[in-house]
N, C-alpha and C positions, 0 to 999 in steps of 0.2 A: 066783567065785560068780555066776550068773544073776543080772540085774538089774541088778547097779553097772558103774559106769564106770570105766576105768582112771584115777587118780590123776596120768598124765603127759600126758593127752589136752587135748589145745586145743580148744575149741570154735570150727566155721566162723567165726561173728561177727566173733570177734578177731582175725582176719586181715586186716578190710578197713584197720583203720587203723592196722595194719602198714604193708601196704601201700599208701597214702596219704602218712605218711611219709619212706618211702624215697622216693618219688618224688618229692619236693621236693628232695631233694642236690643240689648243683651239680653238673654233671659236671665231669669233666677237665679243664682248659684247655687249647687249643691254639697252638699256634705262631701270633703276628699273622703276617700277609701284609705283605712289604714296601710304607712310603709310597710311594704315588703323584704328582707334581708335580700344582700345582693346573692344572685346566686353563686355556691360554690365552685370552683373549678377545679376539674381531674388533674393530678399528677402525671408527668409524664410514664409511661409504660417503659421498661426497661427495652422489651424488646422495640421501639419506635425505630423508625430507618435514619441511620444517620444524617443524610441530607436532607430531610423534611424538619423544618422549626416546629415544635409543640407550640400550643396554644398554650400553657401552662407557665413559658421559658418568661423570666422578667429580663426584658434586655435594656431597662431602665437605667441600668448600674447601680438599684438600689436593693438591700435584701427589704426581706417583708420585716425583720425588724423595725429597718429606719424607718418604712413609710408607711409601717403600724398596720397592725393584723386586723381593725377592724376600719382600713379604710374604703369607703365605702364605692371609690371608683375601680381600686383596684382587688380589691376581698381580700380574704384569707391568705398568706404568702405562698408561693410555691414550692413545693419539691425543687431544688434546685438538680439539672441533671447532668448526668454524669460524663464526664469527655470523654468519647472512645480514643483507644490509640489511633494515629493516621495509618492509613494503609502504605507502607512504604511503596518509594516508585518501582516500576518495574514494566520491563520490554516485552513482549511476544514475538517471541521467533518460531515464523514458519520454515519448515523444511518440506523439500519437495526431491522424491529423490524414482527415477526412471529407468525402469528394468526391461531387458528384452530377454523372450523367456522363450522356449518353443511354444507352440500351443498345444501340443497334447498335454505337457507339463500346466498351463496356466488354466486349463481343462480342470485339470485335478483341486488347484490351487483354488478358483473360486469358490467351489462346492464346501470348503471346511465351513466350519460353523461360525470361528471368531476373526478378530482381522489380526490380532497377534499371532495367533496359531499360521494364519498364512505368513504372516512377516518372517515367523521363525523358519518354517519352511523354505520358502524363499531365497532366505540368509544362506542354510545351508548347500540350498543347489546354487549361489552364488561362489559359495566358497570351494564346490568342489565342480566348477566350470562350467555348470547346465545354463545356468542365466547368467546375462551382465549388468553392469550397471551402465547404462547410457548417460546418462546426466545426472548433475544433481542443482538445485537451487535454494536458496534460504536467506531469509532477509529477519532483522528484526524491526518492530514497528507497537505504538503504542496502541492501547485500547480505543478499540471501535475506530479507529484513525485506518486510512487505504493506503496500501504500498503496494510498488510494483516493481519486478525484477526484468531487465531486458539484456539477450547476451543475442546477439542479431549480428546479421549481412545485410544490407540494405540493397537489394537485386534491383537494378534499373532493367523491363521491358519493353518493348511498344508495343500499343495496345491498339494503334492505325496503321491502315497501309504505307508504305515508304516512309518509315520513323518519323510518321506526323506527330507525334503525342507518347508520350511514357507514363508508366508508372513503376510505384516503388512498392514489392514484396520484403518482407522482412522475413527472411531467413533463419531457424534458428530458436530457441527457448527464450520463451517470455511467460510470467507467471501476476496475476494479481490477486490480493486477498483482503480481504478485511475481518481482523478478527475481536468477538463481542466477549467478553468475561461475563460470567452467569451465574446467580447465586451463590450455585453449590460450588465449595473451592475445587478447584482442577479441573473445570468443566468449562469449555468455552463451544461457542455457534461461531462456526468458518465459513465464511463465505469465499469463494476460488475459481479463479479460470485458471488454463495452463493449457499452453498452445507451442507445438513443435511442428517447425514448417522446412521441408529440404526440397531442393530444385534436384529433380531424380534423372531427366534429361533436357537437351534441345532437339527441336525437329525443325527442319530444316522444309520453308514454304515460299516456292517461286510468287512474287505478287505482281511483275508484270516481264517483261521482255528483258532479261540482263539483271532484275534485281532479286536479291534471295534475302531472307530476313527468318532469325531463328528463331521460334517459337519455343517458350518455355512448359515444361509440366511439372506441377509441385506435387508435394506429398503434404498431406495437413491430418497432423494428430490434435485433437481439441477435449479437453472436459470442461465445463461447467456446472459447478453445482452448490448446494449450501446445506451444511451439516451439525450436528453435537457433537464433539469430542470432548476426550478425557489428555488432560496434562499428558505429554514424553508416551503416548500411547498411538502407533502407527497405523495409520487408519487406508484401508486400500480404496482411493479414492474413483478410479476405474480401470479396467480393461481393454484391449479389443485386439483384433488377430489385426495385423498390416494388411491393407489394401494395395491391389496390383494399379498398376498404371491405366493397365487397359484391360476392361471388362471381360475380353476377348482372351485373354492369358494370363495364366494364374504366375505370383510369384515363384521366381527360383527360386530352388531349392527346399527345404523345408520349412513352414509356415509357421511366421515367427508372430507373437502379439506382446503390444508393451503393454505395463503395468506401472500405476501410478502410484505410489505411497505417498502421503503426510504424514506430520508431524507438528504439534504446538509445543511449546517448551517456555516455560516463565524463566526467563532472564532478569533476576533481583539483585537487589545489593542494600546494604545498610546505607540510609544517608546521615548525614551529623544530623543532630537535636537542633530543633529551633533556635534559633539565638545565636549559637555558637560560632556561624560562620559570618564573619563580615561578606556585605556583599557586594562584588568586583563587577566593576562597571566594565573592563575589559577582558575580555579571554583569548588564548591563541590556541584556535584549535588545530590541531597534528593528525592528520589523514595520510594512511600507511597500506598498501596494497600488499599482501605476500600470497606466494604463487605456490602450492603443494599438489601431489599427484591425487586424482579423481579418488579412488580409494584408502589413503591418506587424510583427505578433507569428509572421507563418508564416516570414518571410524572417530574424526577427531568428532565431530560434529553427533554422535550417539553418545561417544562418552560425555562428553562437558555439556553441562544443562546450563551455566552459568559464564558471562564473558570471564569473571575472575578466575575461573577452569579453563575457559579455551586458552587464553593467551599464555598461560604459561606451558600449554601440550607444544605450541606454536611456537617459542621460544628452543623449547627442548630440539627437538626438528630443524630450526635453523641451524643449532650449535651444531646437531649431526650432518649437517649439508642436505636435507630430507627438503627444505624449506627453501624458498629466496624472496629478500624483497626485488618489487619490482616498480615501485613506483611511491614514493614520498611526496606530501604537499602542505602547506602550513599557510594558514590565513588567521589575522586576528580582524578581531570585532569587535561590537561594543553590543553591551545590553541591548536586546529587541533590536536591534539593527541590522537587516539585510546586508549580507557579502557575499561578493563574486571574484574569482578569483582563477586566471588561467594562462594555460599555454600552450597557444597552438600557432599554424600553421594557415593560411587561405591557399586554398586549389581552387579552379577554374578549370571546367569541364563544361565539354558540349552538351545541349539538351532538346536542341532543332538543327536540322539539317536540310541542305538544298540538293536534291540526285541533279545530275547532268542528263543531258540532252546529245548523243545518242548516251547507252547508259555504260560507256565505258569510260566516262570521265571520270573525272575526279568530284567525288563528293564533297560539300562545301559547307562547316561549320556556321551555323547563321544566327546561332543563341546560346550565348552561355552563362553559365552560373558558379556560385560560389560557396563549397563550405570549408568550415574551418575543421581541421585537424591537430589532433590531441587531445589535451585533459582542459576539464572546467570542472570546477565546483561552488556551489550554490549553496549559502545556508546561514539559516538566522538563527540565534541563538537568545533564551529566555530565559534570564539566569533570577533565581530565586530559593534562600534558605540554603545555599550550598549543592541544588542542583540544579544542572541543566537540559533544560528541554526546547529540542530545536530541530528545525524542518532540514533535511538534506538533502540534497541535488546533485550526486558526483555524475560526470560521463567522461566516457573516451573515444575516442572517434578517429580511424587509420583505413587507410586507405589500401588493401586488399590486394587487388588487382584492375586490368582490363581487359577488358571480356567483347570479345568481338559478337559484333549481332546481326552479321549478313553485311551487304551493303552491292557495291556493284563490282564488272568484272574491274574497274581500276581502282578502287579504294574500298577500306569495310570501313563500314558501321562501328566505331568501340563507345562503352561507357566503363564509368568508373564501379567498381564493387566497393564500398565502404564497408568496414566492418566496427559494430558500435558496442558499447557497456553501457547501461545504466542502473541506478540504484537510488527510485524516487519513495522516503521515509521521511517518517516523523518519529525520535527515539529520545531517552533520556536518556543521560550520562552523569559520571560522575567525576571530581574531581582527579585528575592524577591516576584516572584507572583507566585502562583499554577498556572499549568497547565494542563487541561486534555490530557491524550494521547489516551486513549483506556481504552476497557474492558480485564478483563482476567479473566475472570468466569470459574467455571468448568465448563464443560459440562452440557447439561441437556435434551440432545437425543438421550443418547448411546443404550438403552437397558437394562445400570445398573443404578437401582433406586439408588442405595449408592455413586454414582459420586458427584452429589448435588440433595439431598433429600429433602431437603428447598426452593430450586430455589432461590439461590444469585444470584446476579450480585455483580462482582467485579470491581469497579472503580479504575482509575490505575491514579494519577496526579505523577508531575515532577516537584521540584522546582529547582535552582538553585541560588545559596549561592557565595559570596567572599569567597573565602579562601587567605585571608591576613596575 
């Protein structure tokens, strides 16, 4: 009959999840494929790098005995390998040491071929009064770790008309470095700046009716740079002839260029054997300042590679009166535990001023401020297997002079000149042994001859003590 449907017909629809269905059956399964033995693993390489783990190392705690050579997670036992000795601890001290040379000498002087060959040179026209030695600097500090040495004046200027605003020039040697240890032994990559900055005069600039205000001009000796060096091998890090003030006029006298040398030097020491040392939740560390003349601290500092050398050249020298201390300070601590420890002084000094109206009055302090003078030190200590490794922070901070800076016909202008040390490292040490860490000399390229008149060097050691 037209119209109906056959009675046995499926409708399209009900086919899809039919087939949907079916299509989830498992198939068939097949034959597995015969096991495979687990694959073997390589033995460690002897040369391997000590701080990378082999793939080969069982850190199970178990040998391939116990957990059987043909087990089949773990295969075949391993090579067990071999412990290298530890690299004992040990400091990096840079020395930085600044020569003034003529320039027709420092002419000749760059042209040799080696940088010992010039040192040795050098040495000699040092010794027989052609060059000086202007400065010197030297800090110890650990691998790949940043230290810096600061022996500054902190120069207060104004930098607006009628002492609206200041700033602070730092006066003086300052050095930073960071140095990287490199494969081959006695070989390290220095990275360094080293910046000497003297105030050479003031000029004196009318800035309105009745007021004068003195104008500062600096001198800036600068290197930066990053090198390979060899171990206690003096490397001439730059040169350059001194710059005149003014473009317009050449320096007096004859024309003088400094010369920078470095020096890297491994500072080591035996520490005790594992185990051996209980370990001291307290320490009292002993921070000792001693004051020797510039050429004195250049000789001590060529001979002795190692602080267990320097401190007894140091000693010797005190007994002959060559030496003095100048400065003792003692702070205990505890394991990883941050300490501070000081004594100074607050001064109060202007830093805005009010001019009068007309400009013969008196000028009127209208802001002041506050630093503290003296010594502080800073420094945590991380005591483990009988050594210690710990961040240091000493400074000193004294107050100079004042320094007048214009002002009007009834009152001047003064600020204060501070003169500062610092010595920011990170070093090991060891028990009961001095340690060199740095200089912390006064300045001796400000401009002011009364910073250090004598040219010290200040040697700066660190012991640390039980405190039981």
């Amino acid at each position: 009959m037209e119209g109906m449907k056959r009675p046995n017909a499926i409708a399209p629809w009900l086919l899809i999840p039919l087939l949907f269905l079916a299509s989830c059956q498992p198939a068939p399964e097949e034959p597995a494929p015969p096991s495979e033995p687990a694959p073997e693993i390589a033995a460690p390489r002897e040369d391997d790098p000590p701080d990378v783990a082999s793939e080969a190392e069982d850190v199970s705690g178990f040998s391939g005995a116990e957990a059987g050579a043909g087990d089949p997670f773990k295969g075949p036992a391993a090579v067990p390998k071999e412990k290298r000795p530890r690299r004992p601890p040990e400091n990096l001290r840079m020395m930085v040491e600044v020569f003034r040379v003529p320039q027709a000498r420092a002419d000749q002087l760059v042209k040799m071929a080696s940088h010992v060959e010039i040192y040795r040179a050098l040495s000699e026209l040092q010794e027989d009064g052609e060059a000086e030695l202007e400065t010197l600097l030297a800090a110890n500090t650990k691998n790949r770790s940043e230290m810096s040495v600061e022996s500054v004046v902190e120069y207060r200027h104004p930098t607006k008309p009628l002492f609206a605003e200041y700033e602070v020039e730092n006066l003086g040697e300052s050095m930073r470095a960071t140095i990287r240890q490199l494969a081959d032994d006695g070989a390290f990559n220095l990275e360094f700046s080293v910046e000497i900055v003297s105030l050479e005069r003031l000029d004196d600039v009318a800035e309105a009716e009745g007021v004068v205000s003195r104008v500062p001009v600096f001198h800036v000796s600068s290197i930066s740079t990053r090198l390979d060096c060899r171990e206690h091998e003096p490397v001439l890090l730059g040169a350059s002839t001194r710059g005149s003030a003014s473009g317009d006029r050449p320096p007096e006298g004859e024309p003088m260029a400094r010369m920078f040398f470095g020096r890297v030097t491994t500072d080591t020491f035996d520490p005790p054997e594992e185990g051996t040392v209980p370990e001291v939740p307290v320490c009292r560390i002993v921070f000792a300042i001693y004051s020797v003349d510039l050429l004195v601290a250049q000789q001590m500092l060529r001979e002795a590679r190692h602080s267990r050398e320097l401190h007894p050249l140091l000693q010797a020298r005190l007994e002959a009166g060559e030496a003095k201390l100048v400065h003792l300070h003692s702070i205990t601590s505890g394991n990883a535990a941050e300490a501070t420890d000081g004594d100074t002084y607050t001064y109060f000094y202007p830093t805005e001023f009010k001019l009068p109206e007309p400009a013969d009055g008196v000028v009127l302090q209208s802001k002041l401020e506050t630093r503290d003078l003296g010594w502080k030190l800073t420094t945590k200590p991380l005591i483990k297997d009988g050594v210690y490794d710990f961040a240091f922070y000493p400074e000193h901070v004294w107050l100079l002079k004042k320094e007048e800076q214009g002002g009007t016909l009834g009152r001047q202008v003064w600020q204060p000149v501070f003169a500062t040390q610092r010595c920011n490292t990170r070093i090991f040490a060891e028990l009961g042994q001095p340690t060199f860490f740095g200089t912390m000399s006064p300045a001796m390229n400000t401009g002011f001859a009364e910073v250090n008149p004598e040219r010290k060097v200040w040697l700066g050691f660190v012991t640390i003590m039980r405190a039981e």
